[in-house]
N, C-alpha and C positions, 0 to 999 in steps of 0.2 A: 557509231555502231553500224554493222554493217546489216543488208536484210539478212543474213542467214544468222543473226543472232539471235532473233525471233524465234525465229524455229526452232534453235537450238534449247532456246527457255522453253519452248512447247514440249519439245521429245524429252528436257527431262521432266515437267510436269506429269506427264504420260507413265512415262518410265517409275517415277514414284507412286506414282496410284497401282497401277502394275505390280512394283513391288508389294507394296501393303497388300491390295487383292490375292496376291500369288503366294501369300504366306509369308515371305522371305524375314524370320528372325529377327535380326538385324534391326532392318526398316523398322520394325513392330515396337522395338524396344526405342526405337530415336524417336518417332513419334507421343510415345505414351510419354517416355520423358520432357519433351516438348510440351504435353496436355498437362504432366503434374509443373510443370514453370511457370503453367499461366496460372493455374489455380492454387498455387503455393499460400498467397496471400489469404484466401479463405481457409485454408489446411490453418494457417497459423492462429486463423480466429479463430479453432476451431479446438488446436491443442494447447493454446495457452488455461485457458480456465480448468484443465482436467491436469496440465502440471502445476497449476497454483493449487488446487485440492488436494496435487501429492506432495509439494513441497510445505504445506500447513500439517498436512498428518506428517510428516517428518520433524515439524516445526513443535510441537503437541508431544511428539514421545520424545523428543529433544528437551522439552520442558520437565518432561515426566520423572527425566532422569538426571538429568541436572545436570546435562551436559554442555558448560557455556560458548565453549568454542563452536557444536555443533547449532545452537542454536543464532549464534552470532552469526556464522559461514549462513546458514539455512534464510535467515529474515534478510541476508544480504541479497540472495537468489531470489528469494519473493519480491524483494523491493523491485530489480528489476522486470519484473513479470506485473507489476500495478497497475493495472489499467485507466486508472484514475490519476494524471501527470496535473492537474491544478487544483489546490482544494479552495484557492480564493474564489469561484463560482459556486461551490456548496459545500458544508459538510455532511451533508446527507449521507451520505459511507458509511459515517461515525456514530451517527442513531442507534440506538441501541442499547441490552445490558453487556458486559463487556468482565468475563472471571480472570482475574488476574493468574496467570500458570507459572511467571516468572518475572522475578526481580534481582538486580544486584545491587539493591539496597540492601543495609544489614536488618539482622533480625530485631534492633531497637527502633528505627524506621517502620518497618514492617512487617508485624508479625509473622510470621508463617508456622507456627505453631499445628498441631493435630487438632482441626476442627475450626482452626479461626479464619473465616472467607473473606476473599478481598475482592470486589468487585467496583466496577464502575455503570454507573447510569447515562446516561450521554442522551441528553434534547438539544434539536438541533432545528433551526428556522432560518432557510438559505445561507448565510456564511458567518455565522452567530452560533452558536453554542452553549449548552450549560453542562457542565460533568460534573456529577456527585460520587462523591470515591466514597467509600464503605470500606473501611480497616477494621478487620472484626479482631480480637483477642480476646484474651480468658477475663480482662474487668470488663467486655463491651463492646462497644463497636464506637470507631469515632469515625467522624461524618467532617468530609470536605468539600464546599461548594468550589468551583470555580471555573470564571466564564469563559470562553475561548473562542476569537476572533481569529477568521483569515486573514493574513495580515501580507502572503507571497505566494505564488503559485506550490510552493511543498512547506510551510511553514504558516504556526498556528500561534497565535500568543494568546498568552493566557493570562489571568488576572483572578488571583485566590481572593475568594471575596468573604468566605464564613469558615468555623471548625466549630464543630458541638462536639464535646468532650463525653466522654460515656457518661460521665454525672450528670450530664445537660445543660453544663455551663456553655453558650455558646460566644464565641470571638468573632467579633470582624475587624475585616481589615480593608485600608480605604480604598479607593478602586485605584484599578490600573494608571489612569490617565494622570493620577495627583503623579506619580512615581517616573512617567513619561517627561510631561513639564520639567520635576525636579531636576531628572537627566539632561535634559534640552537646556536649562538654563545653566547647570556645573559647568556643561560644554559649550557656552557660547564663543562666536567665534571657529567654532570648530564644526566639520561636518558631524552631524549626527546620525549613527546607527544605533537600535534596540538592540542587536544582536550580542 
């Protein structure tokens, strides 16, 4: 570099202050554009949670109407907007009561009948879980315990542990781990996946 490359970096240093100062359009617009490329990344934290409320209310009258494809295309768009990429560190997310709006289970699975609610209850203690389903119908409501461990960064197993019948007869069934074993031992010799 020669010394008059200095100067030349100076005058147009100058020369763009100048411009911006001087009004000139242009400038005004490559600048601001420059100022939204730094800040893009806050813009983004900032529009993801106001498109994941408008992609849920689309998700919601998607449900309403019983629209599968739209709900399918819709929860696909949310997934990627989830802010929450490992549920093996908690399920705290999942806390909560939870009304079921839609299923593609048939109506002998689950009722969906005028009047009959399906909801789920979800306790949740760092990466542990209990979800009680509520299947309401015209004889009752039957009652599904079952626990749910983080088991991979987006994947949750679960282990149905009770069903009370609306008479109140209640069923268990034996935990998860007898069923794991059982698998592990069919497959000896062989790698083992739960999936």
């Amino acid at each position: 570099p020669s010394p008059g490359d200095g100067a030349a970096a100076v005058a147009r240093t100058v020369s763009l202050r100048h411009a911006f100062h001087a009004g000139e359009p242009a400038m005004r617009r490559v600048i601001a554009v420059a100022v939204l490329l730094l800040c893009l990344p806050t813009a983004a934290a900032f529009i993801a949670p106001i498109q994941r409320e408008l992609l849920k209310a689309q998700l919601r009258d998607a449900c309403a109407k019983r629209d599968e494809a739209k709900i399918y295309s819709t929860a696909d768009e949310l997934s990627r907007l989830n802010p929450i990429r490992d549920v093996s560190t908690s399920l705290s997310p999942l806390a909560g009561t939870w009304k079921l709006l839609f299923t593609n289970a048939t109506e002998n699975e689950v009722p969906q009948s005028e009047g009959a609610e399906t909801r789920q209850e979800i306790t949740v203690e760092g990466t542990t879980g209990l979800i009680i389903n509520y299947v309401g119908s015209e004889r009752g409501v039957l009652r599904v315990e079952v626990g749910a461990t983080a088991t991979r960064p987006t994947r949750v197993g679960l282990d149905f542990r009770a069903v009370r019948l609306p008479s109140g007869v209640e069923l268990r069934f034996p935990p998860r781990a007898l069923f794991r074993t059982l698998s592990r031992l069919a497959s000896l010799g062989r790698p083992w996946d739960e999936r």
